[in-house]
C-alpha positions in Angstrom: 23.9 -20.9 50.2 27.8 -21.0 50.6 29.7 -17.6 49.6 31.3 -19.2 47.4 28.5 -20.6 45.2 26.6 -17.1 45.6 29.9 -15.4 43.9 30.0 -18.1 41.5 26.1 -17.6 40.8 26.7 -14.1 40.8 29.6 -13.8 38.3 27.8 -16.2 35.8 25.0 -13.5 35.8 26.8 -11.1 35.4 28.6 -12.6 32.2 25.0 -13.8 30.4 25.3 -9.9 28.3 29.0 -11.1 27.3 28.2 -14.3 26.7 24.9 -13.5 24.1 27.1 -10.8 22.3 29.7 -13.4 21.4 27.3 -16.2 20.3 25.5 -13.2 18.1 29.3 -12.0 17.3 30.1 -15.7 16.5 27.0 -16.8 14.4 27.9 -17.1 10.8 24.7 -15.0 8.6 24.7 -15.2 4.9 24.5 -12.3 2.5 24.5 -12.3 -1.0 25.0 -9.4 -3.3 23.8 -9.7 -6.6 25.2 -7.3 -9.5 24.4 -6.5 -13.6 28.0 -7.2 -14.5 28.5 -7.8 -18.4 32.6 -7.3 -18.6 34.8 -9.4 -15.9 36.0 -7.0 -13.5 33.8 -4.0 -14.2 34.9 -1.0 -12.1 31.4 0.2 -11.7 29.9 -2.4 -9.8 33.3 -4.0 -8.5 34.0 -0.3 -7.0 30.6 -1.4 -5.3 31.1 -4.6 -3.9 34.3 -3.7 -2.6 32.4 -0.4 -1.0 30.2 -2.9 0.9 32.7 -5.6 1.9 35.1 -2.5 3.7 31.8 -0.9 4.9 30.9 -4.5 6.9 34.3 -5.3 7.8 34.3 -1.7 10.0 31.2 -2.7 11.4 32.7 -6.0 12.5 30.8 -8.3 9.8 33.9 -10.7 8.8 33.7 -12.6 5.5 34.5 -15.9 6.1 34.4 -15.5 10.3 30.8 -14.1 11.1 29.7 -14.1 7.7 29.4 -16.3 4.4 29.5 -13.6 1.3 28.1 -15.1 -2.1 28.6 -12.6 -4.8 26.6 -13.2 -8.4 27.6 -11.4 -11.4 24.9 -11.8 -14.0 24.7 -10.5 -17.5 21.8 -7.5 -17.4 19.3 -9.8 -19.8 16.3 -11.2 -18.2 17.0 -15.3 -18.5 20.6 -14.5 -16.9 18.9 -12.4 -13.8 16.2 -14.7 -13.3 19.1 -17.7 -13.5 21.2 -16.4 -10.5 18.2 -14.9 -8.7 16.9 -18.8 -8.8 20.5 -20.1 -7.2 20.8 -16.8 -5.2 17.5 -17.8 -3.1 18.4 -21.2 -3.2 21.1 -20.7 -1.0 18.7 -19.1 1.9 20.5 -15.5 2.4 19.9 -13.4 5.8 20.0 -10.2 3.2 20.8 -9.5 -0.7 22.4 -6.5 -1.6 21.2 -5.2 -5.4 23.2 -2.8 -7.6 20.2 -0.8 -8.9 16.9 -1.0 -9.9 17.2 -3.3 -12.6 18.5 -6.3 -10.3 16.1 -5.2 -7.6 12.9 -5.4 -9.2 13.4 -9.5 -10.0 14.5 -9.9 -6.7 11.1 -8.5 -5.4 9.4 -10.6 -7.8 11.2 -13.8 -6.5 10.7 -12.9 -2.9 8.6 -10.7 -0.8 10.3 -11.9 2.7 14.1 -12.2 2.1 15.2 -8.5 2.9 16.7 -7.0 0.2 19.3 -3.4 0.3 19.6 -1.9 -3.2 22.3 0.5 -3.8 21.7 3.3 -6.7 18.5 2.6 -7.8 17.1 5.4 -9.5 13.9 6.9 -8.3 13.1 3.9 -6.6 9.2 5.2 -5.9 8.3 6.1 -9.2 10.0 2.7 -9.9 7.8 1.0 -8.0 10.5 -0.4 -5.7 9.3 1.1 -2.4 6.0 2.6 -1.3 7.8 6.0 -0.2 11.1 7.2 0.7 10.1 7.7 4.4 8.6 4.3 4.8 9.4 1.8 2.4 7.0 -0.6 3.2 8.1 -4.2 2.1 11.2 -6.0 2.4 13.1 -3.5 0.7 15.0 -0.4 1.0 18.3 1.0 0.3 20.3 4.0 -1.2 18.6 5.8 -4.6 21.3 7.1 -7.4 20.0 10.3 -8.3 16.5 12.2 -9.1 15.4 12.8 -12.5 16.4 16.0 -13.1 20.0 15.1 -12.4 19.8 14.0 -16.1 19.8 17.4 -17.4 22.9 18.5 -16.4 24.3 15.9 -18.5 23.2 17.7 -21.7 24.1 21.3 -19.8 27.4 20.2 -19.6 27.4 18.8 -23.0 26.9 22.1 -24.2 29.1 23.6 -22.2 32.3 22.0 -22.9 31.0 21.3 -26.9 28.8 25.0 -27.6 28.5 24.0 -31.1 26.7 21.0 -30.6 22.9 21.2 -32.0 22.3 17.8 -32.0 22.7 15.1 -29.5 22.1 11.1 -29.7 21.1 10.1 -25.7 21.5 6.3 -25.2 19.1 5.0 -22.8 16.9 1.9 -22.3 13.3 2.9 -23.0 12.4 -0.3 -21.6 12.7 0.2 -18.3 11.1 3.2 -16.3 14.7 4.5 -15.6 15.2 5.2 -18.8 12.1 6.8 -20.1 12.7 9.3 -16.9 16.3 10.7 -17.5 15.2 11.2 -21.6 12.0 12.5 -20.4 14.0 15.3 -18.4 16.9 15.5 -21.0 14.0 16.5 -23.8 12.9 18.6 -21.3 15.6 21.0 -20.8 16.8 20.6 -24.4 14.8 23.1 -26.1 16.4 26.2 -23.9 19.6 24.7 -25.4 18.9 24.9 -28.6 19.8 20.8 -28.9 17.8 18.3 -31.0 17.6 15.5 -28.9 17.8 11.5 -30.8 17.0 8.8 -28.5 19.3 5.6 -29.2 18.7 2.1 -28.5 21.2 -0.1 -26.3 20.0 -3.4 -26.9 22.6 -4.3 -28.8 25.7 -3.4 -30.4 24.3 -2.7 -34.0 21.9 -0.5 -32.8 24.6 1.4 -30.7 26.7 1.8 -33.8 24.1 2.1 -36.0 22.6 5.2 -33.8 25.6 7.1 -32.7 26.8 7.0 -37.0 23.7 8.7 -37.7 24.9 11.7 -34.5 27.9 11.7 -36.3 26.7 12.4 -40.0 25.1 15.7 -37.8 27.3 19.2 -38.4 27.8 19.4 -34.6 26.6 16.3 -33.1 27.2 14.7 -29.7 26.4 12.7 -27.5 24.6 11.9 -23.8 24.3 8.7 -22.1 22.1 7.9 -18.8 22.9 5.7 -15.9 21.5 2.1 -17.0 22.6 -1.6 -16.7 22.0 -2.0 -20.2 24.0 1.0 -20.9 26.6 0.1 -19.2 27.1 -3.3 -20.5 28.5 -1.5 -23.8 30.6 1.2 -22.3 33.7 0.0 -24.3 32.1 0.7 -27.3 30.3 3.7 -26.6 33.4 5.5 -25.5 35.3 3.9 -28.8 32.4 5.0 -31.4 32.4 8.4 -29.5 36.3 8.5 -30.0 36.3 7.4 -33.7 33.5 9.7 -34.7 34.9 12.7 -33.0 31.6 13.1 -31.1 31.9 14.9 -27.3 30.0 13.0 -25.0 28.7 13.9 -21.2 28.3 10.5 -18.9 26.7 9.9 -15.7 29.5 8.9 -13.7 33.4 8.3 -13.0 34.0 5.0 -14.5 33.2 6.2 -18.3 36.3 8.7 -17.8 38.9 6.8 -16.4 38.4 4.7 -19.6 38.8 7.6 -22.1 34.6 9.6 -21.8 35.0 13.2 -21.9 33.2 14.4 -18.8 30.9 13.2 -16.2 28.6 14.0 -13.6 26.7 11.6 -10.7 27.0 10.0 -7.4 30.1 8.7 -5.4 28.6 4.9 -5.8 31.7 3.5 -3.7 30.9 5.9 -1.1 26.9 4.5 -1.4 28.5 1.1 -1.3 30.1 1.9 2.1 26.8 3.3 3.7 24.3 0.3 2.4 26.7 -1.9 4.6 25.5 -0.1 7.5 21.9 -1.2 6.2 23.0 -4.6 6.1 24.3 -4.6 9.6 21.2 -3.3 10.8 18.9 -5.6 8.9 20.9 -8.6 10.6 20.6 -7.3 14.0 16.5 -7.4 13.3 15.8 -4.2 11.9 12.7 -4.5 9.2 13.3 -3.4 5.7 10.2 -1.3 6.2 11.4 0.8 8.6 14.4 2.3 7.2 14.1 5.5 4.9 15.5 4.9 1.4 18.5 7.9 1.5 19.7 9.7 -1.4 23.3 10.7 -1.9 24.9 13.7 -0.5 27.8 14.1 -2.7 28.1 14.4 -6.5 31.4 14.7 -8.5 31.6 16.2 -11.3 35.2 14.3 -13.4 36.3 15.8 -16.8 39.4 14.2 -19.1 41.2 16.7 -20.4 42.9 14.7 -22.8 40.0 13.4 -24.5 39.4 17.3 -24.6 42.6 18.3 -26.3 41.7 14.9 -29.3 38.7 16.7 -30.0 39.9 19.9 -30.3 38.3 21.3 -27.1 38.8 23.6 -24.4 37.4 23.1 -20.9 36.0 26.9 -20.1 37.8 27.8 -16.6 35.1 28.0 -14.6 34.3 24.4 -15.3 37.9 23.1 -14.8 37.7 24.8 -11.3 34.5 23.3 -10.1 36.0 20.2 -11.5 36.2 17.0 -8.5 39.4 15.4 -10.5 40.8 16.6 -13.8 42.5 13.2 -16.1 45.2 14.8 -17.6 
């Protein structure tokens, strides 16, 4: 063999690793991301996607380069989820990100081999979701919201920003395990509070109103509503009827007090958002659903509107205010 062709040889070797990394940098792998969204341009689940797309971006995934992003934003009722589910699969993704358990679980019923990355799913075993935290099992895995006994902190806080309360209305959705749980704890830890718990229904709007009137009709009433697609799909409302009634109300997270709720306590669910990308990326270099723990979130805030305070003739006790992650003033 000439030297020449033996360098030649040599060098084309040598560039094979290069070569494979760009063709796997350069193929184009679909993800979809699938989210409960009743209100156009919902802060809780845009904060989300957006928390996924600059997640994958710093891990070189490139919407519209090396990777095709279909996003479906579905009403939280069953015909609308099962609709977009139907086209999501349709179009043959690599990987679907969920917002919680309540778009995960019809994704496992439509597939058991598309791998799927839910973010903020609450107790996601109990659920029925995953096998175990440690070893999911399936094609599933992802990042879990918050254990049940989160939940009571909401009415702790309730009563600690509104002493007077005796009587609180908690929305939740008792048709979905998620909901029984967080009322299940609430109940639990009401008693030592001296608070008459009311379960209300968030099916639909007259029940919402129909509930939180009945709160308000209470001496000292208030209010406590749990994390929940169905929830969340009348947050406008909820925080209005709050407002008009004069009824102080403890939320599960952020979003209900930048839009006026009193005080909140939960996850950082952008911050999720950003990790799950690193889920993604890992499931599309060929790791197995299976094999990667379900992780719970590190970091909790704890947000309280001081001017919703001040309208209901409240005072935030120091100690509070100075645990406090951001005060709305």
């Amino acid at each position: 063999m000439k030297r020449r062709d033996f360098i030649a040889g040599a060098a084309a070797v040598a560039m094979q690793p290069q070569i494979a990394h760009a063709q796997k940098a350069d193929t184009v792998r679909r993800m979809a991301i699938i989210v409960g969204e009743a209100t156009e341009d919902d802060p809780y689940y845009e904060g989300r996607i957006a928390g996924v797309r600059e997640g994958l971006r710093g891990l070189g995934r490139i919407e519209g380069g090396n990777l095709k992003l279909d996003i479906h934003r579905t009403l939280p009722n069953d015909a609308e989820i099962r609709k977009h589910v139907d086209e999501l699969l349709a179009a043959r993704p690599d990987v679907v990100v969920t917002s919680g358990g309540t778009m995960t679980r019809p994704m496992l019923q439509a597939t058991s081999t598309v791998p799927i990355v839910f973010i903020g799913a609450i107790d996601p075993v109990g659920a029925g979701l995953v096998e175990s935290l440690a070893r999911p099992g399936g094609n599933v895995t992802g990042f879990s919201q918050f254990d049940y006994s989160l939940s009571g902190k909401w009415l702790e806080m309730l009563k600690q920003v509104a002493p007077a309360v005796v009587q609180a209305g908690v929305i939740r959705d008792a048709a979905v395990t998620a909901g029984i749980g967080q009322f299940a704890v609430i109940q639990s830890v009401s008693t030592s509070l001296r608070v008459d718990v009311v379960p209300i229904s968030p099916h639909d709007e007259r029940s919402i109103e129909t509930g939180i009137e009945k709160i308000s009709h209470s001496q000292s009433g208030g209010l406590v509503v749990t994390s929940n697609a169905t929830v969340t799909a009348h947050r406008e409302l909820i925080i209005k009827l709050a407002a008009r009634y004069g009824l102080p109300a403890a939320y599960p997270n952020r979003t209900w007090v930048d839009r006026g709720g009193l005080i909140s306590y939960g996850p950082d669910l952008v911050a999720i958002a950003k990790l799950a990308a690193s889920y993604v990326d890992r499931v599309l270099n060929g790791a197995r659903p299976a094999d990667l723990p379900v992780q719970a979130p590190t970091r909790y805030e704890l947000i309280i509107n001081t001017k919703t305070a001040k309208k209901l003739g409240l005072t935030i006790p120091p100690p509070l205010l100075a645990r406090a992650d951001e005060v709305i003033e």
